[in-house]
N, C-alpha and C positions, 0 to 999 in steps of 0.2 A: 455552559458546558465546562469542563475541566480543561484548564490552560496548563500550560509550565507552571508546576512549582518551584518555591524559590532553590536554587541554586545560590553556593555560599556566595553574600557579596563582594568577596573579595577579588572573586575569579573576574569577575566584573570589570573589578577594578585595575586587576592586573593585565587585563584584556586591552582597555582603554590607553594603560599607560604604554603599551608595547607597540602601540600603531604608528604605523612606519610612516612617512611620507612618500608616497610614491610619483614617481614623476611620466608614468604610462599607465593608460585605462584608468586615468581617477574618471569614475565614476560622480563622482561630487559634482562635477563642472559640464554631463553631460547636460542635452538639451530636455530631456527630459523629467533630470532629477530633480529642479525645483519642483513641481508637481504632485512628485510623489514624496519630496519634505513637508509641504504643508500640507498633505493628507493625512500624512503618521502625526504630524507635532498637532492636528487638532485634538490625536487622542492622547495628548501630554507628553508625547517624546518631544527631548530640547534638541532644538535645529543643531544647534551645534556639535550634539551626539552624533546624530545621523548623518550632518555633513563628515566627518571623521570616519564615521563608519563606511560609507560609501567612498570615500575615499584611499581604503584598505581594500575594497573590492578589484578584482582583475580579472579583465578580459580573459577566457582560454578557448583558444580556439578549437582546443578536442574536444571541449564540452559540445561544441557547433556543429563539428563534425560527428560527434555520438550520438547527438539526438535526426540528423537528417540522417542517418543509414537505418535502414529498413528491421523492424522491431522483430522478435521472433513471431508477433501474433501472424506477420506475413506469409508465414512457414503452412503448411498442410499440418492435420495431426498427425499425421503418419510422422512426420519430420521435430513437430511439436513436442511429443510426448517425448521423445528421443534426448531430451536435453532435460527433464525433471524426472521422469521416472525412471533411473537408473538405479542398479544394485546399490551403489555407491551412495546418491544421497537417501535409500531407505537404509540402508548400514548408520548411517550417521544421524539420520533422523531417529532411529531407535535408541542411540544412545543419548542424545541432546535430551529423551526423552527420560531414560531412564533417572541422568542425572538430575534433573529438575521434576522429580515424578510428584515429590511434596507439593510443591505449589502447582504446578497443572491438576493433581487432583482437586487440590482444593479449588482454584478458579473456577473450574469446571463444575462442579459440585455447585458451586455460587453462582454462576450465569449459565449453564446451560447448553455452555459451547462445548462440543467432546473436544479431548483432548487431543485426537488423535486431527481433528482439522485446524486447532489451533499449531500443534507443531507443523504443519502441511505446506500453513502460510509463511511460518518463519522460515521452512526448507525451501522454498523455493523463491521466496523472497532474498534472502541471503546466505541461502546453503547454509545456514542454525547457527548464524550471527559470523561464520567468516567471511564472507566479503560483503561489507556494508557497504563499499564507496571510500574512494582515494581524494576526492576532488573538498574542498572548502566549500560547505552551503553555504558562505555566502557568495563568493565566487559564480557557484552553479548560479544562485537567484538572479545574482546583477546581469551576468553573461546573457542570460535566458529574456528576463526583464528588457535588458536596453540594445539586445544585439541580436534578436530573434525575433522580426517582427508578428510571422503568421500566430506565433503564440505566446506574445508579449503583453497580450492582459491578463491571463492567468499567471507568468511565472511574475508578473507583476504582484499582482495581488498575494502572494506567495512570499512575496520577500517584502512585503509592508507587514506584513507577519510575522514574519521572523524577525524583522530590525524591534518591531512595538514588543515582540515578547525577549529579546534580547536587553533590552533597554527596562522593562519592569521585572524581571525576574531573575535579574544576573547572569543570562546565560554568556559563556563563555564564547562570544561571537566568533571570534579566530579563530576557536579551536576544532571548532565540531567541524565533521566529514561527513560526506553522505554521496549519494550518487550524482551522475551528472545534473540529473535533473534536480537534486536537492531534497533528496527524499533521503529521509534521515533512519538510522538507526538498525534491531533487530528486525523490526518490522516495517523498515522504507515507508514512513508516514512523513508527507508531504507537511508544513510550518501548521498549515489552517485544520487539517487533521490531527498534527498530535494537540493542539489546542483545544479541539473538539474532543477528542478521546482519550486522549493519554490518561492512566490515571497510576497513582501511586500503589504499591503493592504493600510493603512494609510500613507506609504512615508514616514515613521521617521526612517530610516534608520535601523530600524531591523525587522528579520523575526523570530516572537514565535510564533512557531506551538502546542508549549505546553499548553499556557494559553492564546493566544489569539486567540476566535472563527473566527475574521474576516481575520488573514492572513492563518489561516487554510482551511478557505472554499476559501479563494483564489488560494491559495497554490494545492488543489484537482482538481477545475476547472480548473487552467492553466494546470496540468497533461493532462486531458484527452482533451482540445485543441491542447498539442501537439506529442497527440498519435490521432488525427486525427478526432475527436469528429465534427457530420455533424449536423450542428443545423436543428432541425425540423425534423430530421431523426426518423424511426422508431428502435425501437431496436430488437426486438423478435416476431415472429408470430405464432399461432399452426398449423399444420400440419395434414392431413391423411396418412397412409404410409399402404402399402402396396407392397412390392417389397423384393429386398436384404437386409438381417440384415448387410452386410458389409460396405453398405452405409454407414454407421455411424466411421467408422474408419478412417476419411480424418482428424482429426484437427479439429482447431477452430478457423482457417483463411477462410474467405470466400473463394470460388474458383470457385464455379459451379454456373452457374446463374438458377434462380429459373425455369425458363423453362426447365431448362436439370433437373434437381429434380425432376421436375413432372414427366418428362418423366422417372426417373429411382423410380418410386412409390411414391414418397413426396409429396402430395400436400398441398398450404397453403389453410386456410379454410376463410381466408381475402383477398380483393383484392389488387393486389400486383404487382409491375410492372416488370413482366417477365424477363426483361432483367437486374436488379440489382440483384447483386455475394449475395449468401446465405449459413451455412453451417451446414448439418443436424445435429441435437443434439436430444439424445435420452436420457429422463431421468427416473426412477424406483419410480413413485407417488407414492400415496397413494391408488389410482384405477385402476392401473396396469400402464403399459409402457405409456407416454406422449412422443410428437413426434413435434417437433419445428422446425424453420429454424430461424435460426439467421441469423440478418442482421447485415451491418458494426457496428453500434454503439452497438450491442452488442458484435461483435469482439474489440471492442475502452473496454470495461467494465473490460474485461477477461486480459486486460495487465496492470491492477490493481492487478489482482492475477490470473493466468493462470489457471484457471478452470470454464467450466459449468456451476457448482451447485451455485458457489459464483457472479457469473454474472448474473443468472436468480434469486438470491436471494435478488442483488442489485434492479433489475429491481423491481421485483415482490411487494418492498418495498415502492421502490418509489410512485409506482402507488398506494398503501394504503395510502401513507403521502401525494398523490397531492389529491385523493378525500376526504379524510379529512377534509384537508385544503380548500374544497369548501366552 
């Protein structure tokens, strides 16, 4: 899949020469970090980078403290929607769109994704690239990594990523920002994700997901073409339900096709072709319980960020920024 392209090597190099010494949170001497040097140096990074590099890393304790407070998924949608679907970020999503309308149509046109749920992601991902993250990815990974046990093999593996694609491709280790977590860019793609997806929009051999709009929306759309994105597909329909409240406990993998739904009380309230896979989703509005059947692409939405509320948020967004945009 598509890694980091090169970034000039110089950046690299000025990276390297600027590494401080620190005398708190070197990471380098943690008990864990030989481990994870001879992991990386098997794939050709020189120990010596990496102890350097790790050694430039610092404990932050707000990072620790950001990620144990309760996410918004924890929210009701009534309360959910209330923080994406504002006037304000469809005002701003209209315009992020209008200015970059050349390359959204063309990306769009090329894989398939409307335009209108590529910019969806970017609005509510980082309000259309203004608030990416204050914090040093490397910062976020080590913190995550060696000072967060319940979920220290992933931000582990995360940041063997990011040191191995920092280390071949010149990225400018010190420099880049991103959220607590380490999730980088216009579109908050995690180290192992923009390696898998990222791709270059212009062909000059680099991918800035940071300041530039157009490999960014590139970079989103190739995501969700290769998580399976059906052009022209529907994504979500409403529903009547009247059956098993347990219904609702399967996932948010299609599985049941909308025929067997109906038949266990679901019905969609659009016409819909009975024999494509759907999966009931029940959410807590503002007018009481709301009753949906997601279709594939909005199972393709939800592997953005594995929930619900932030895939009917996508959705629900997009559909204000395409009629907008009429």
């Amino acid at each position: 899949m598509v890694g980091f392209m090169r970034f000039q090597t110089v950046l690299l190099s000025l990276s390297l020469a600027c590494l401080p010494l620190r005398a708190i949170a070197d990471y380098s001497d943690h008990p864990s970090a030989a481990v994870l040097i001879n992991r990386v140096a098997e794939r050709g990074v020189d120990r010596d980078w990496l102890r350097s590099a790790l050694s430039e890393a610092t404990r932050q304790e707000s990072i620790l403290k950001a990620i144990s407070r309760p996410a918004e998924k924890s929210k009701p949608w009534s309360e959910y929607q209330d923080i994406f679907l504002t006037d304000r970020r469809a005002k701003e999503g209209v315009e992020f769109w209008r200015v970059n309308k050349e390359t959204l149509d063309r990306v769009s046109q090329d894989t398939g994704v409307p335009s209108e749920v590529i910019v969806a992601i970017i609005g509510v991902e980082t309000y259309y690239g203004r608030i990416t993250g204050s914090y040093r990815v490397i910062d976020a990974l080590a913190t995550l990594a060696f000072d967060y046990p319940r979920r220290s093999p992933f931000f582990t593996k995360e940041l063997e990523v990011f040191l191995e694609l920092a280390y071949q491709s010149g990225l400018p280790l010190t420099e880049l920002k991103g959220s607590y977590a380490g999730a980088m860019g216009l579109g908050q793609f995690m180290p192992s994700s923009y390696r898998a997806y990222a791709k270059d929009f212009e062909g000059d051999g680099v991918i800035d997901i940071w300041k530039n709009p157009n490999d960014a929306i590139m970079s989103v759309a190739n995501y969700f073409v290769a998580h399976g994105w059906r052009p022209g597909g529907e994504v979500i329909t409403r529903a009547r339900f009247s059956g098993d409240p347990e219904l609702f406990d399967v996932g948010l993998k299609p599985k049941l096709s909308i025929d067997m739904l109906s038949d266990k009380g679901l019905t969609p309230m659009t016409d819909e072709a009975v024999d494509q896979l759907a999966t009931p989703i029940k959410l807590d509005g503002k007018s009481g319980e709301e009753h949906w059947l997601g279709l594939h692409n909005f199972y393709v939405i939800t592997r953005y960020n594995h929930s619900a509320m932030y895939a009917m948020a996508v959705h629900q967004l997009s559909q204000t920024l395409r009629a907008q945009m009429l």
